[in-house]
C-alpha positions in Angstrom: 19.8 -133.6 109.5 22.8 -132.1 110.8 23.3 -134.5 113.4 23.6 -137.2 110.1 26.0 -134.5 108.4 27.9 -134.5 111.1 28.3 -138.6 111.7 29.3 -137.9 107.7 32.0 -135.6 108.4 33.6 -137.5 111.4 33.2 -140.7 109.3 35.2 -139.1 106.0 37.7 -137.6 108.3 38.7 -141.1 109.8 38.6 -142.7 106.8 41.3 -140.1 105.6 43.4 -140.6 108.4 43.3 -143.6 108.2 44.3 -143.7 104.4 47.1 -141.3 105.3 48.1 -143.4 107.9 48.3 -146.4 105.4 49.9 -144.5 103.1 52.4 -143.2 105.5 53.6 -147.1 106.8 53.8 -148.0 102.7 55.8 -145.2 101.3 59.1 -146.5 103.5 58.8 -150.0 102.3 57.8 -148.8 99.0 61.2 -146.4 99.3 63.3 -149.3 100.1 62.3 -151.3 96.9 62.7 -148.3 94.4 66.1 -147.7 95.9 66.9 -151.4 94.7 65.1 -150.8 91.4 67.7 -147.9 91.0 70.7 -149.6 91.9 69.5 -152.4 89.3 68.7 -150.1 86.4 71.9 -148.2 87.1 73.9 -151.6 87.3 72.3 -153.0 84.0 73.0 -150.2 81.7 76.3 -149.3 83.1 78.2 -152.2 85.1 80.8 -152.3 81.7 81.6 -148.5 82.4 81.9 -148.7 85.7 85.3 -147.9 87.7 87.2 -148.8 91.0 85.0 -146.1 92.1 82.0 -146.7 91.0 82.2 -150.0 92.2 82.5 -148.4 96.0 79.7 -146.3 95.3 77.1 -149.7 94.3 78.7 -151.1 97.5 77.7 -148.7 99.7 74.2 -147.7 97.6 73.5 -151.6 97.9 74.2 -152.2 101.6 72.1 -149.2 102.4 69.1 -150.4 100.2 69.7 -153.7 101.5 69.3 -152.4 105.0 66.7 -150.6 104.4 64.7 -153.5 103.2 65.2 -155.8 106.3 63.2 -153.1 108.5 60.2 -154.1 106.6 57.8 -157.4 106.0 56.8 -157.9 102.6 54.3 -159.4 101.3 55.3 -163.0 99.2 55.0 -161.1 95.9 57.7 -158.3 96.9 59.8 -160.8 98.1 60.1 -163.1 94.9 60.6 -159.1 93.3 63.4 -158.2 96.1 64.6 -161.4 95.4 64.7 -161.0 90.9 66.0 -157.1 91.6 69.0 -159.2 93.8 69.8 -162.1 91.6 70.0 -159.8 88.4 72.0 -157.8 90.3 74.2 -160.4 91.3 74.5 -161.9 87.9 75.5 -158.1 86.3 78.6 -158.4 89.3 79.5 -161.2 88.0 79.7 -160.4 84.7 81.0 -157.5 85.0 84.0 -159.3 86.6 84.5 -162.1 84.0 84.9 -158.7 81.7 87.3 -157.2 84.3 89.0 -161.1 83.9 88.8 -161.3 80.3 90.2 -157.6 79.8 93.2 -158.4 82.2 94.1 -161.2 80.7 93.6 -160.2 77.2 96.2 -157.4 78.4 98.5 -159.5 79.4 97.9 -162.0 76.9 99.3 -159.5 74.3 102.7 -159.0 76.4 103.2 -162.9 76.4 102.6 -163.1 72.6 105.4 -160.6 72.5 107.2 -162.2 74.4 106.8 -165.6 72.6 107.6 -163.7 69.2 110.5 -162.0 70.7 112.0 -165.3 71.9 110.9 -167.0 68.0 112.7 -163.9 66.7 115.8 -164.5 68.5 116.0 -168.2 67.3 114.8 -167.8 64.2 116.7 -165.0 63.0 120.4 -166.6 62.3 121.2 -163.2 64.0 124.5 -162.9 66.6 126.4 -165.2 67.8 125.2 -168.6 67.3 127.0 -170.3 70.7 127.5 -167.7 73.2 130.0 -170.3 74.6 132.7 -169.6 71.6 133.2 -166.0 72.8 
């Protein structure tokens, strides 16, 4: 009998090595994902607040996430995931551009219409000197 408890206690050791050890070659890969998940919740709630540096901070949190993903295989399930996290991603870049676009030139847009109803202003106003070339 204790010979048997004994193959039982070797056997339930090994097996929780060997679990550990499992667990221990996941948690990495596992790591590298979350950190993209982070990125990607961070980046859909906030890519309209963020600023010049903010921007450098995603850059630097992405590439490092990013790198951290090519030192592991994936299975074809995590890659179609890796592969939504970095299209959404992508798109929220891009959006968050055409707003940095939009903004700029609705900015400037305003200066031009100024501009335009300064100049209508001037010709429309019977104002000054009607030929500056009579002075």
């Amino acid at each position: 009998m204790n010979n048997k408890n004994l193959r039982k206690g070797v056997y339930t050791v090994l097996v929780t090595l060997f679990v550990l050890l499992v667990a221990a070659c996941i948690a990495p890969k596992q790591r590298a994902i979350n950190q993209m998940q982070e990125i990607h919740d961070d980046l859909e709630l906030n890519y309209a607040n963020y600023n010049a540096e903010k921007w450098k901070q995603f850059a630097r949190d992405y590439r490092e996430a990013d790198s951290l993903i090519a030192l592991y295989e994936y299975t074809p399930e995590e890659k179609e995931y890796i592969g939504t996290l970095r299209g959404e991603i992508s798109g929220y870049v891009v959006k968050a551009a055409g707003y940095n676009v939009v903004n700029a030139i609705s900015n400037e847009g305003r200066e031009v219409i100024g501009i335009l109803k300064g100049i209508m202003e001037v010709f429309t106003s019977g104002g000054g000197n009607e030929n500056p070339q009579e002075n």
